[in-house]
LUMFI-189013 format. One record per residue (C-alpha): residue number from 1; residue in one letter; chain; z, x, y. Coordinates in nm, 2 decimals, always signed. Each point is the difference from the previous one (the first is absolute). Layout:
   n res chain      Z      X      Y
 NUM   a     A      Z      X      Y
...
//
This chain:
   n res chain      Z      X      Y
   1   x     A  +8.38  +5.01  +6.77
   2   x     A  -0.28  -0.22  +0.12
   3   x     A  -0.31  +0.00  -0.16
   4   x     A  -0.36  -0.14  -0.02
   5   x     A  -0.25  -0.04  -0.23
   6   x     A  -0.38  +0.11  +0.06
   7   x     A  -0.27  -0.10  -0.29
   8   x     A  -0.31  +0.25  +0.08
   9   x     A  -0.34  -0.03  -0.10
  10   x     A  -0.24  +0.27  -0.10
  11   x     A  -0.38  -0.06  +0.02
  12   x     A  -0.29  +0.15  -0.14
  13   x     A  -0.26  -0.04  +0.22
  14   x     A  -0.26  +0.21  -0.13
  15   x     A  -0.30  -0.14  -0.12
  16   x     A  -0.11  +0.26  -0.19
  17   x     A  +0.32  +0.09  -0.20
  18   x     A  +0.18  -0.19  -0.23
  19   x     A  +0.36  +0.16  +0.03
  20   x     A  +0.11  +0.22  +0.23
  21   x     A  +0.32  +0.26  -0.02
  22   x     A  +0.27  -0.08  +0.23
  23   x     A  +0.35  +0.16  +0.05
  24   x     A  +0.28  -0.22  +0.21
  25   x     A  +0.27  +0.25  +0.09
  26   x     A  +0.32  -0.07  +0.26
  27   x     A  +0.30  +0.26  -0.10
  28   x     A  +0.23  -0.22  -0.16
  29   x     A  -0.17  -0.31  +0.00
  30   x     A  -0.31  +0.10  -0.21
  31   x     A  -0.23  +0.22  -0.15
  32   x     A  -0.23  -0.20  -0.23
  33   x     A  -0.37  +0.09  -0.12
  34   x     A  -0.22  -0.35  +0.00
  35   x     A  -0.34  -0.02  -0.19
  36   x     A  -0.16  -0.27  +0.27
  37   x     A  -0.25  -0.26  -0.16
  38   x     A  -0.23  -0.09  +0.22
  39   x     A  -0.02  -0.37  -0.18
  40   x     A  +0.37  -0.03  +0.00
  41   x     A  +0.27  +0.10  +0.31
  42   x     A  +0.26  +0.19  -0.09
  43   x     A  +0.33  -0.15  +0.17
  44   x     A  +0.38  +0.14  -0.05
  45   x     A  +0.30  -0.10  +0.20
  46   x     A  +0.26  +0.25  +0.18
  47   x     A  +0.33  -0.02  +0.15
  48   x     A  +0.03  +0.16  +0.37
  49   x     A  +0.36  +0.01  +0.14
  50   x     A  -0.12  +0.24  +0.28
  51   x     A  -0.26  +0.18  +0.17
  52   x     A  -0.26  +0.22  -0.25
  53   x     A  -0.29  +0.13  +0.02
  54   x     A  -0.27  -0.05  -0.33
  55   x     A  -0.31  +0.18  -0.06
  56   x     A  -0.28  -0.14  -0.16
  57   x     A  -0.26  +0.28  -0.15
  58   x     A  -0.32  -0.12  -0.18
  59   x     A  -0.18  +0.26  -0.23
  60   x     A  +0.22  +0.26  +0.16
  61   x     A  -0.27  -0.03  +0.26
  62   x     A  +0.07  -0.30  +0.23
  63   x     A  +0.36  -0.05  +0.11
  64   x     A  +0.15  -0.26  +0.25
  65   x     A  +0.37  +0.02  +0.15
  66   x     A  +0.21  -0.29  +0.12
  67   x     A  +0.33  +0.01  +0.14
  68   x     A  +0.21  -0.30  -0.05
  69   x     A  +0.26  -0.08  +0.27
  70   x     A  +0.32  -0.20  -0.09
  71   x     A  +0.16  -0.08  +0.24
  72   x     A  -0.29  -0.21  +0.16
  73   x     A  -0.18  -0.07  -0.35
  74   x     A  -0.30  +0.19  +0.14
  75   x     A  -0.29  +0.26  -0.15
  76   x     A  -0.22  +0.21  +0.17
  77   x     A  -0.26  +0.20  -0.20
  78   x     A  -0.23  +0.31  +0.08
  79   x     A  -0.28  +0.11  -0.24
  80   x     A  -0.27  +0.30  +0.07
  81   x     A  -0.29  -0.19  -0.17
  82   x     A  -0.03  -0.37  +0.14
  83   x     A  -0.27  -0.11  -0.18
  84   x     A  +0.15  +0.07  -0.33
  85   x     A  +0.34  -0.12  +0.01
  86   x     A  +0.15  -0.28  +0.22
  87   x     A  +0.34  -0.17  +0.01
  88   x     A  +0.16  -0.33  +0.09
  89   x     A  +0.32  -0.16  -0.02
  90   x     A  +0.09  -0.36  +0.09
  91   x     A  +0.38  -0.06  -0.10
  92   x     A  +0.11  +0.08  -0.29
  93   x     A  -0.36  +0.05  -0.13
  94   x     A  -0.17  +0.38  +0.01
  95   x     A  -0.37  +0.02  -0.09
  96   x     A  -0.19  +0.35  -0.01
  97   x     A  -0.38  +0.03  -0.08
  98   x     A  -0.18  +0.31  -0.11
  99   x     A  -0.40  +0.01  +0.00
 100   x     A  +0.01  +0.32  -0.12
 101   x     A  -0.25  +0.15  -0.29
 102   x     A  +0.02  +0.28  -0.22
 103   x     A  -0.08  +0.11  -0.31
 104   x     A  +0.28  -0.15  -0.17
 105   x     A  +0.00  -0.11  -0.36
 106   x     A  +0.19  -0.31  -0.14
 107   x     A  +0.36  +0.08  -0.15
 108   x     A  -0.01  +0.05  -0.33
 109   x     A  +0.22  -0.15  -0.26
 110   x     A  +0.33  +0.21  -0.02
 111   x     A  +0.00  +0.15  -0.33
 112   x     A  +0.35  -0.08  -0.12
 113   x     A  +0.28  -0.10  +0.13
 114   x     A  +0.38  +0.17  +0.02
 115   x     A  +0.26  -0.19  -0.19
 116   x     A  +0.41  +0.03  -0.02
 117   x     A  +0.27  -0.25  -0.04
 118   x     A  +0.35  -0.09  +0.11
 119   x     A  +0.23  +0.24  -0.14
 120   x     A  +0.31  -0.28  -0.08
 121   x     A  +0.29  +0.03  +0.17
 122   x     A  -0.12  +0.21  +0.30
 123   x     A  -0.22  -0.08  +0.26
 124   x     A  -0.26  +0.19  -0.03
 125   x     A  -0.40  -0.03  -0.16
 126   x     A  -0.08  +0.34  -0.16
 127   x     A  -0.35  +0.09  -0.09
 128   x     A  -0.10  +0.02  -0.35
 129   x     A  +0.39  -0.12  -0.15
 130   x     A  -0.03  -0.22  -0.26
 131   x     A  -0.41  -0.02  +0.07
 132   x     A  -0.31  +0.10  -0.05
 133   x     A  -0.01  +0.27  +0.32
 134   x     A  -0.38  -0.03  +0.07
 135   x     A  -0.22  -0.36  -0.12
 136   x     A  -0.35  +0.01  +0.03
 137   x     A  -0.25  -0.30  +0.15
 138   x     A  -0.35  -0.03  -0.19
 139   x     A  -0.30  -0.21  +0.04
 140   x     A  +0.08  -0.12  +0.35
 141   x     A  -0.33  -0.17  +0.16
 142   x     A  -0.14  +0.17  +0.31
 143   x     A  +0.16  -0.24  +0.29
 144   x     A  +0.35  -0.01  -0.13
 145   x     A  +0.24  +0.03  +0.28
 146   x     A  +0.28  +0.17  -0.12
 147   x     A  +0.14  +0.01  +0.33
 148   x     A  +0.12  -0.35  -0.07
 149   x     A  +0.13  -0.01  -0.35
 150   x     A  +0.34  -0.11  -0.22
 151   x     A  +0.12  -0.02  -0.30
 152   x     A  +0.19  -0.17  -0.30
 153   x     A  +0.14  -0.05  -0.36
 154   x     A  -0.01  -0.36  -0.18
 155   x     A  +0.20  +0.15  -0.30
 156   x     A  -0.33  +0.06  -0.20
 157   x     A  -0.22  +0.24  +0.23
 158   x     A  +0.03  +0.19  +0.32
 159   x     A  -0.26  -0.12  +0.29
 160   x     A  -0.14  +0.16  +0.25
 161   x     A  -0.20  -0.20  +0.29
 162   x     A  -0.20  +0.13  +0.30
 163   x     A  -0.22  -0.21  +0.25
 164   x     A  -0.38  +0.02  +0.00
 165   x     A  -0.06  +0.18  +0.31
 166   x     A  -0.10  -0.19  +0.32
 167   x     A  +0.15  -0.35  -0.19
 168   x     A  +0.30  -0.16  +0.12
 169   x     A  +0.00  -0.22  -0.32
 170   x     A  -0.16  +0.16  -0.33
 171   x     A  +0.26  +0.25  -0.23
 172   x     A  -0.13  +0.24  -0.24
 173   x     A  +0.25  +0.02  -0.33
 174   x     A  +0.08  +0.32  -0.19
 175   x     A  +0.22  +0.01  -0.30
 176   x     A  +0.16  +0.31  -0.20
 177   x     A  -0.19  +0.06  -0.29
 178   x     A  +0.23  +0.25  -0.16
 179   x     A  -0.13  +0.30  +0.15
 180   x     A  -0.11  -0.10  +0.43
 181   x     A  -0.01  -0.35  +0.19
 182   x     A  -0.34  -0.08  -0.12
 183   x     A  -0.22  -0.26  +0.21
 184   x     A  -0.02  -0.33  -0.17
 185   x     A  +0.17  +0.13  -0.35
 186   x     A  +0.21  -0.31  -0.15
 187   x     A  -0.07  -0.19  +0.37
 188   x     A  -0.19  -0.26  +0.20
 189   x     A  -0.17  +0.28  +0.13
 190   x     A  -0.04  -0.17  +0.41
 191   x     A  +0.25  -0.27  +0.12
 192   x     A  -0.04  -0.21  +0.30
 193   x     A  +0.23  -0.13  +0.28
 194   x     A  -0.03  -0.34  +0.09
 195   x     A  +0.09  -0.21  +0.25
 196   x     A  +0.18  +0.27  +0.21
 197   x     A  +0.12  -0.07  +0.38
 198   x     A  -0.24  +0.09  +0.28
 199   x     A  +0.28  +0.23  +0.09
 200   x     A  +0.08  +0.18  -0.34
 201   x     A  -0.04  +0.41  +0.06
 202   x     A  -0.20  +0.13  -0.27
 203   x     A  +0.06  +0.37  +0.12
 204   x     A  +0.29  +0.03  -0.31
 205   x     A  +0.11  -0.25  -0.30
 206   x     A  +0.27  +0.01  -0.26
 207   x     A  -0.03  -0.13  -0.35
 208   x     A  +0.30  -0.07  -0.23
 209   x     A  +0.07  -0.20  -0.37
 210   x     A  +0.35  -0.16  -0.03
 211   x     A  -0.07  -0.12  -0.36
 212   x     A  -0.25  -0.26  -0.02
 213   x     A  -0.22  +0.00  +0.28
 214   x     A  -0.15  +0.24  +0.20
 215   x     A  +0.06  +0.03  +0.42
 216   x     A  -0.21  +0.17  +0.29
 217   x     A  +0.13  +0.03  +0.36
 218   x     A  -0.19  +0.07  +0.33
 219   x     A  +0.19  +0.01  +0.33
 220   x     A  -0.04  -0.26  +0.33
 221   x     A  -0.24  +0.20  +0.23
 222   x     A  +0.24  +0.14  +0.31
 223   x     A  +0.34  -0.09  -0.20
 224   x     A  +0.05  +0.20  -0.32
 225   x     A  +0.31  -0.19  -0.08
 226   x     A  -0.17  -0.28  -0.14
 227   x     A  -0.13  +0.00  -0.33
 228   x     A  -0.30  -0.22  -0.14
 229   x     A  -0.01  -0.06  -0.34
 230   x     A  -0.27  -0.05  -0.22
 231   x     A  +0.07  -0.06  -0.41
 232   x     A  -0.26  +0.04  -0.31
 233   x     A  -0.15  -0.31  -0.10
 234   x     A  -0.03  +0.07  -0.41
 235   x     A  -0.32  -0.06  -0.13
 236   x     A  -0.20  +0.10  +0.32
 237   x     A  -0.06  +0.31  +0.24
 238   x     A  +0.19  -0.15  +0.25
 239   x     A  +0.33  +0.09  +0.22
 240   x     A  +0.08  -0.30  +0.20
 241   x     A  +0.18  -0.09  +0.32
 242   x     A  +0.22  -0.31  +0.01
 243   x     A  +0.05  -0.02  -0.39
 244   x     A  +0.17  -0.30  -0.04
 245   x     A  +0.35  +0.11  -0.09
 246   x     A  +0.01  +0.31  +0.17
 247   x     A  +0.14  +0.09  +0.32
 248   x     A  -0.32  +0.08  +0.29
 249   x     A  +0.13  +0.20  +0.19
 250   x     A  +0.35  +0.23  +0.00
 251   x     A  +0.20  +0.14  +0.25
 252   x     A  +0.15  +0.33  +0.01
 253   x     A  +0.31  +0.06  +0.18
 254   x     A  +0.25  +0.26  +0.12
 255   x     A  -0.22  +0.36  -0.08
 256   x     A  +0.06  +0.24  +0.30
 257   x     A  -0.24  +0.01  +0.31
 258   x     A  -0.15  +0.32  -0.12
 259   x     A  -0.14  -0.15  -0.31
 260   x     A  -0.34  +0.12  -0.07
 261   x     A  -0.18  -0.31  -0.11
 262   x     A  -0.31  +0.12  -0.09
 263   x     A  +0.17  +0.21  -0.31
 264   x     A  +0.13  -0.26  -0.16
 265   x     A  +0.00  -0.12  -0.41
 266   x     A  +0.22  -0.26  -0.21
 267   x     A  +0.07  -0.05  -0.37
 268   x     A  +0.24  -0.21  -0.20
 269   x     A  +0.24  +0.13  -0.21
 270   x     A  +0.06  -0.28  -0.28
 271   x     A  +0.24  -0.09  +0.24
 272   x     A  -0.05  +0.03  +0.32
 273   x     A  -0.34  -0.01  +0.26
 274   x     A  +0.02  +0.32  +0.19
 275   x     A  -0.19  +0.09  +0.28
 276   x     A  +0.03  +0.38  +0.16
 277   x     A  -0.14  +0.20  +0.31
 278   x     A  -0.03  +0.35  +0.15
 279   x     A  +0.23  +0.11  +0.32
 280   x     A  -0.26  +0.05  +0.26
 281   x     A  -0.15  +0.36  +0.00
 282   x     A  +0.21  +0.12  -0.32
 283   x     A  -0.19  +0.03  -0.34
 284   x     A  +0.33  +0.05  -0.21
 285   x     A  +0.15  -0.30  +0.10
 286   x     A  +0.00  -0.39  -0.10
 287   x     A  +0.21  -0.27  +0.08
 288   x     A  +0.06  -0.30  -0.25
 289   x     A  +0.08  -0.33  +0.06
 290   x     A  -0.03  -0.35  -0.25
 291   x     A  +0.00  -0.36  -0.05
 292   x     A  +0.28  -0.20  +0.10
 293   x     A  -0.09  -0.31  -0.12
 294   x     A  +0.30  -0.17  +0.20
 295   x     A  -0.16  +0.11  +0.28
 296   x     A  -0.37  -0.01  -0.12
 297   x     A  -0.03  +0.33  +0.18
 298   x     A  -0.08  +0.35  -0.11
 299   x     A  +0.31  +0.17  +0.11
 300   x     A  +0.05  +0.37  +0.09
 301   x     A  +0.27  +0.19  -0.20
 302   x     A  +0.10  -0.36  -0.17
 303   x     A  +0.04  +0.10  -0.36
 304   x     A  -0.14  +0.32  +0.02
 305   x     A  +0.04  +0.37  +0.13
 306   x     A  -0.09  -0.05  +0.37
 307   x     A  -0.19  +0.37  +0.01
 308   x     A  -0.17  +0.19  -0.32
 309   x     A  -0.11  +0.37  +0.01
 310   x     A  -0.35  +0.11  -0.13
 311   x     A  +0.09  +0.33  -0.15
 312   x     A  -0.28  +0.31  -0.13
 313   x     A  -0.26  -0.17  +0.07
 314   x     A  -0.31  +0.22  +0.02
 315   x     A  -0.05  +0.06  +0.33
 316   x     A  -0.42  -0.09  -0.01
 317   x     A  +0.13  -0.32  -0.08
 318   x     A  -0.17  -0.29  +0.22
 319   x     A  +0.31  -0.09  +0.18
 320   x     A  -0.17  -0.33  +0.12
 321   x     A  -0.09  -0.16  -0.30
 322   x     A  +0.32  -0.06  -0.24
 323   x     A  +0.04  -0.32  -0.24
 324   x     A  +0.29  -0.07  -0.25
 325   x     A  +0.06  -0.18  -0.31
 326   x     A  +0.30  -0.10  -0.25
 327   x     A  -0.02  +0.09  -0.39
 328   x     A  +0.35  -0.02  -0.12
 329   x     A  +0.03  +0.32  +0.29
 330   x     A  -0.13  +0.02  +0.35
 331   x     A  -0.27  +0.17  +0.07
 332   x     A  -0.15  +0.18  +0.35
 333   x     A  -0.39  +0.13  +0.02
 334   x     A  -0.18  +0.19  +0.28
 335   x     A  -0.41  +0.05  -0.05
 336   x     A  -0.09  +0.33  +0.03
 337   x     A  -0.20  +0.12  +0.24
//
């Protein structure tokens, strides 16, 4: 079935409010809740292979509806409140803008997060098997954006990293400290990423160790199958872009047209890089794909088990903010909400 790719753009416009509540919903494409900085768009890619019809609701006050068109690759949009919401679309690019002001108070740091692991053999995650079911976060600063956050193990402590809200470039590191993911315990307590391309989407990252050295990857702006990659230079605060020896940039092949790309996490295994994403408007499913180094592609279902159930999870669980990480067994979180 044909399909095409739209990258949308959500604006805070207000200039008295520094994030503002927003709910995307199209029945079966998505239903995602969005904390919108208004020092950083918030940008997300979907896969249309015919007509829909999305609603855009800010604060549960303001709401915009556009109706896509397939067959002529057309929207049209209608909205009761002009001046407070407003819609373009040029292409494959879909901007809306919301001026509107509340009183509205900025997220606050989820308190834990939900944790299960692969259950061997099967294909399934299950909260709380072999795991700690509930991990707290402590100590996070104010403007941590946990909205755009990963994860990983380098075989001596689990890591936790979340962006500094309205920052495209600056990461806040958390560490487990035996008892929550405590800001800056055992850690460079903020990283920076250099260098990036003028195109990198710093809306969501992934963060992985294979061993020795530690990896961060953004996405190309309007094509979420390309990877940048940025590695840990030792000795500094610094992830870089272009590390001599490293690949740049990585393509991902072969995942289905439904993909939701802006769900998406990777680890390595001691193996094997991974990299995994949601099915577009399911929370209980993830696809998994890895590195075929003959190919030097990220490959769905090569080496892996093509779709992996999320199983119990609580059902308050922030279903759009999930990381992963390897420790001798795979492990799945959800924040709470």
């Amino acid at each position: 079935m044909p399909s095409r790719n739209k990258t949308l753009f959500l604006y805070n416009g207000s200039t008295r409010q520094r994030y503002q509540s927003w709910q995307v919903y199209s029945e079966g494409v998505i239903n995602r809740y969005f904390d919108v900085d208004s020092y950083l768009r918030t940008t997300f890619t979907l896969t249309l292979s015919g007509d829909c019809t999305i609603q855009f609701g800010v604060e549960d006050t303001v709401y915009l509806r556009a109706t896509y068109t397939f067959a002529n690759d057309s929207w049209t949009s209608q909205t009761d409140t002009p001046n407070e919401i407003s819609f373009t679309a040029s292409q494959s690019a879909i901007s809306v803008s919301s001026t509107f002001t509340s009183g509205f108070t900025p997220p606050a740091a989820p308190s834990s997060l939900y944790q299960g692991s692969w259950i061997p053999g099967t294909s399934n995650y299950e909260y709380g098997y072999n795991s700690i079911p509930n991990v707290p976060i402590t100590g996070a600063p104010a403007d941590a954006d946990f909205s755009r956050f990963s994860m990983l193990y380098d075989g001596n402590a689990y890591r936790l990293y979340v962006f500094r809200g309205g920052t495209s470039n600056t990461l806040y590191q958390f560490s487990w400290d035996g008892s929550s993911y405590a800001y800056g315990n055992n850690s460079i307590p903020v990283l920076t990423l250099t260098n990036a391309p003028g195109d990198a989407d710093a809306s969501s990252i992934s963060m992985l160790h294979e061993g020795s050295t530690y990896h961060a990857y953004l996405r190309r702006l309007g094509d979420p199958a390309t990877l940048y990659q940025f590695i840990w230079i030792p000795g500094t605060s610094t992830y870089q872009y272009g590390s001599p020896g490293y690949y740049p940039s990585l393509p991902v092949t072969g995942f289905p047209a439904d993909t939701d790309w802006s769900r998406w996490t990777m680890l390595h295994d001691a193996s094997t890089y991974r990299i995994y994403a949601f099915r577009n408007g399911e929370n209980d499913l993830i696809r998994q794909g890895s590195w075929n180094a003959a190919a030097s592609a990220y490959q769905y279902a090569f080496d892996s088990i093509p779709e992996l159930n999320l199983v119990d999870f609580p059902a308050n669980s922030n279903f759009g903010r999930a990381a992963m990480l390897y420790d001798g067994a795979y492990r799945f979180y959800f924040q709470s909400m």
